[in-house]
N, C-alpha and C positions, 0 to 999 in steps of 0.2 A: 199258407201257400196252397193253393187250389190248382187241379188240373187241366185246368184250362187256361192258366198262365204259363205251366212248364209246355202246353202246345205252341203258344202263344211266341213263346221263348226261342222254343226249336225254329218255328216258322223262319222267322226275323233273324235268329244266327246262321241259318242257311243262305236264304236269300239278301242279306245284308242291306235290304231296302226294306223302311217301315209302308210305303204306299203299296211296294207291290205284295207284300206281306199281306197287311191288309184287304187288298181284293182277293188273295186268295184264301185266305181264313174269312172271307165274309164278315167284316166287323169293319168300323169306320177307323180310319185314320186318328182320330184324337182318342177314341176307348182304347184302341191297340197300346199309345203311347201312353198312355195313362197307368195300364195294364203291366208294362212293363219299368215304368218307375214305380211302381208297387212291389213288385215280386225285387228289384236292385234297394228299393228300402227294406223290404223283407230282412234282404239279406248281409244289408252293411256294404256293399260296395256296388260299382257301378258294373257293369255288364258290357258295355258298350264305349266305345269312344267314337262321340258325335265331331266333324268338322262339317262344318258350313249346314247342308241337306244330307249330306252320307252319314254312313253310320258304319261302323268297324267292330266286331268280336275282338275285348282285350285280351288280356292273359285270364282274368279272374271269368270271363266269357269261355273261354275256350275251355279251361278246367270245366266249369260248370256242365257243361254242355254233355264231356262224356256220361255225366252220371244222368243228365237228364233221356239221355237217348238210351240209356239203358232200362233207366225206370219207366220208360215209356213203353218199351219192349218188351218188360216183362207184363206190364199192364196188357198188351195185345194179345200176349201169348196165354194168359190166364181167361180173358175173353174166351178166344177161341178153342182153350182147353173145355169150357162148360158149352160151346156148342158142339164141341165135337162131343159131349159124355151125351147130349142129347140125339145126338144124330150120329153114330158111329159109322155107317156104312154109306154116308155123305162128305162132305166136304171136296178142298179142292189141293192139288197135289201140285205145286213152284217146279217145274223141271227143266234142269237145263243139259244141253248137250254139245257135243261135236257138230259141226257142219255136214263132215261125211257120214255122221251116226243115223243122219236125217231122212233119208231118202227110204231104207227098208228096216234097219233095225225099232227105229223108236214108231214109225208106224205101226210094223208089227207087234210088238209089247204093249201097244195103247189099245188095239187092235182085243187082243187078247185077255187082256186084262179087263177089259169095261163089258166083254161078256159075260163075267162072274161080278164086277163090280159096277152099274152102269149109269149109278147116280153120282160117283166121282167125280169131277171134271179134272180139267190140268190146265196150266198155266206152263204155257212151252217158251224158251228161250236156247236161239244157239248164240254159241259163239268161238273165240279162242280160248285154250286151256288156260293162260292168267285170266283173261275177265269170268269165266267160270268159279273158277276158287275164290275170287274176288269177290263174287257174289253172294258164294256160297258163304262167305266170313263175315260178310256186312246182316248175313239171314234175311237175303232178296230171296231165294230160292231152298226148296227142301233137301233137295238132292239133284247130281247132278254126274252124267258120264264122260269120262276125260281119259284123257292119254298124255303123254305116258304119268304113271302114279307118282302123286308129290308128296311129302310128309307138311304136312302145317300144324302149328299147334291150334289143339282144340278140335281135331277134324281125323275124323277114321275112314278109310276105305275098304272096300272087298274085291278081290282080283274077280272080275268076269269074262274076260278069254284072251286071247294072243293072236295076233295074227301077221301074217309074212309083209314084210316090202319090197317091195319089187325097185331096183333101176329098171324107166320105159326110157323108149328112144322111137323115135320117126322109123317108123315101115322103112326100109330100103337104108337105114343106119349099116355102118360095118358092122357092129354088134347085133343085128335086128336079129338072128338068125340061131345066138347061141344058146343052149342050153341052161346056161349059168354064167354069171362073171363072175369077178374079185371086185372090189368096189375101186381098186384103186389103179382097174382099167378105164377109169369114166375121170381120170385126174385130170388131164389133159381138154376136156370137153366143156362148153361152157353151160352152165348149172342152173337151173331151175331149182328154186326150192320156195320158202313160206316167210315170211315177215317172224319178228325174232320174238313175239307174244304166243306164236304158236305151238302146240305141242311134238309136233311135227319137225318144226322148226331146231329144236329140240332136241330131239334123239338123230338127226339128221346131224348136226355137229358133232356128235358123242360118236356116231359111225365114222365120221369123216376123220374126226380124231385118233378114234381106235387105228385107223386101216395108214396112220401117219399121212396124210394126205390134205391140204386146201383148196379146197373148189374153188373154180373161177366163175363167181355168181353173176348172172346177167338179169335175173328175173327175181323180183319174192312177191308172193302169189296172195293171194285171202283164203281160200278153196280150192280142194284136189281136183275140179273139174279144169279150173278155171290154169293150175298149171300145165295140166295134160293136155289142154288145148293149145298152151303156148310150147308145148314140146310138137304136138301133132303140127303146129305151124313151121318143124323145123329152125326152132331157136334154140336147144338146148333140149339138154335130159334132166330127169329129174328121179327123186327115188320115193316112193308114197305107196300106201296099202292101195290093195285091186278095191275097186267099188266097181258096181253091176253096169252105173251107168256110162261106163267108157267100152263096152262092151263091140260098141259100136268104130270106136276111133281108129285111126289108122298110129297106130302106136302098138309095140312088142313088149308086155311083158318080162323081163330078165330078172329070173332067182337070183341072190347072190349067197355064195358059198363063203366067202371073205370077206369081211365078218359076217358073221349071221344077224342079219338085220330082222328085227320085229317091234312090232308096238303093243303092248299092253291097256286094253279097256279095264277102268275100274269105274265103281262106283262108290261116289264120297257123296257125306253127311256131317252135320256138324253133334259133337260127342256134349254131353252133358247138357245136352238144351232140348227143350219138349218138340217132339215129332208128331205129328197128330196123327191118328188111328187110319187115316187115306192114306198120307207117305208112308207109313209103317207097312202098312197091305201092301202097296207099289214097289216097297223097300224085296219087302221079300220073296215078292215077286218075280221082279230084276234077277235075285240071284237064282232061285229056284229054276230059274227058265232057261238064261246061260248056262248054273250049272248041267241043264240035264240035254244043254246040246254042245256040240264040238269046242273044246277049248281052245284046239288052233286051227286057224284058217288060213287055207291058203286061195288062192286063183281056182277055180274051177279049168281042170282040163278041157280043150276043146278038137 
């Protein structure tokens, strides 16, 4: 069994077509097929079930498959374990994050960081907190900042600050003007909030739950800008951390006192598997820099 059959393998069990397999592993059509009735004779059984031109991952496929993508991974990780022993204060650091984390926080840390470290590079990805974790579990990505904290096996986090949410509402709202609400004076109000992959998403039911209360949902959003705009449109309220860039909108921030609504930033890793000597740096970085500014945040007074 050679390693370039168990690529060969992966190829073709992913994309389940031997032509297009083929153009993208560069190899012809008849070596590919050839290739792979080699490694199914190797092995005593067939890998695949062929009808007509298709080709289908069997069972004996499908078993196969996890260990070949492991054995592959670790092959990757041993690679770049020796070029990272050769180049320790190089390589490249998979980060993924929040949408709202995007705008001043992971500037500023990248910012910061690459002037003690400036041969690093990164590889940046945002998204929703499931496709985050998701990524982080498949080892798309090294690390990656999320809200609110999940437990997954195989995956550690570190708490890096807290911060308030706010219920906004439309300037000139009956509300626009108070000091504070209960959350479950917004019962009644039709509800902006986040598609249900979000993190946001998320702890926004767990409040809504807390406070006995079902929102009357009109809106679910992808981004905190992008709901603030459909609140500042006079569609509904909605409840989200301050971010700098709504600064501008015609929209009221309101504390709420009932229940005490916040989100938690942390930052996850995947435990027992090799971190290269740049995420590590980046690792402890992250926390050294949170930990040594404000753990909760609220709205800047104005």
């Amino acid at each position: 069994m050679e390693l370039h059959q168990l690529i060969y393998f992966k190829t073709v069990a992913h994309l389940q077509h031997v032509s297009q397999a083929a153009e993208v592993l560069a190899v012809s059509q008849p070596a590919l097929s050839r290739s792979i009735a080699k490694l199914e004779e190797e092995l005593g059984v067939p890998l695949f079930d062929r009808r007509g031109k298709s080709i289908f991952l069997n069972r004996y496929g499908r078993q196969f498959l996890k260990y070949v993508e492991k054995a592959l991974q670790e092959i990757a990780e041993g690679r770049q374990v020796l070029l990272d022993l050769q180049n320790p204060n190089h390589g490249c650091v998979a980060l993924a994050f929040l949408h709202s984390l995007g705008a001043h926080l992971i500037p500023d840390l990248l910012g910061k960081f690459r002037q003690e470290y400036p041969d690093i590079r990164f590889k940046l990805y945002q998204n929703a907190t499931t496709q985050l974790l998701d990524q982080l579990e498949a080892g798309e990505i090294d690390l990656c900042l999320s809200s609110p904290i999940f437990t997954r096996e195989g995956m550690k986090w570190a708490e890096l600050f807290t911060e308030a949410l706010y219920v906004i509402v439309p300037q000139g709202h009956r509300l626009s003007r108070r000091a504070h609400i209960r959350l479950e004076e917004i019962a009644g109000e039709p509800f902006i909030t986040f598609k249900h992959t979000h993190g946001m998403r998320i702890l926004t039911d767990q409040y809504f739950a807390a406070a006995g209360i079902k929102p009357a949902i009109t809106f679910e959003g992808e981004e905190i800008p992008t709901v603030a705009g459909l609140v500042e449109a006079n569609l509904g309220v909605a409840l989200i951390p301050y971010i700098a860039e709504l600064d501008k909108a015609n929209i009221s921030f309101l504390p709420v006192s009932t229940p005490v609504c916040r989100r938690t930033i942390g930052l996850a890793w995947r435990e027992n598997t090799y971190m290269s000597p740049a995420a590590r740096k980046f690792k402890d970085f992250v926390m050294r820099s949170c930990a040594a500014s404000a753990t909760f945040l609220t709205k800047p007074r104005t």
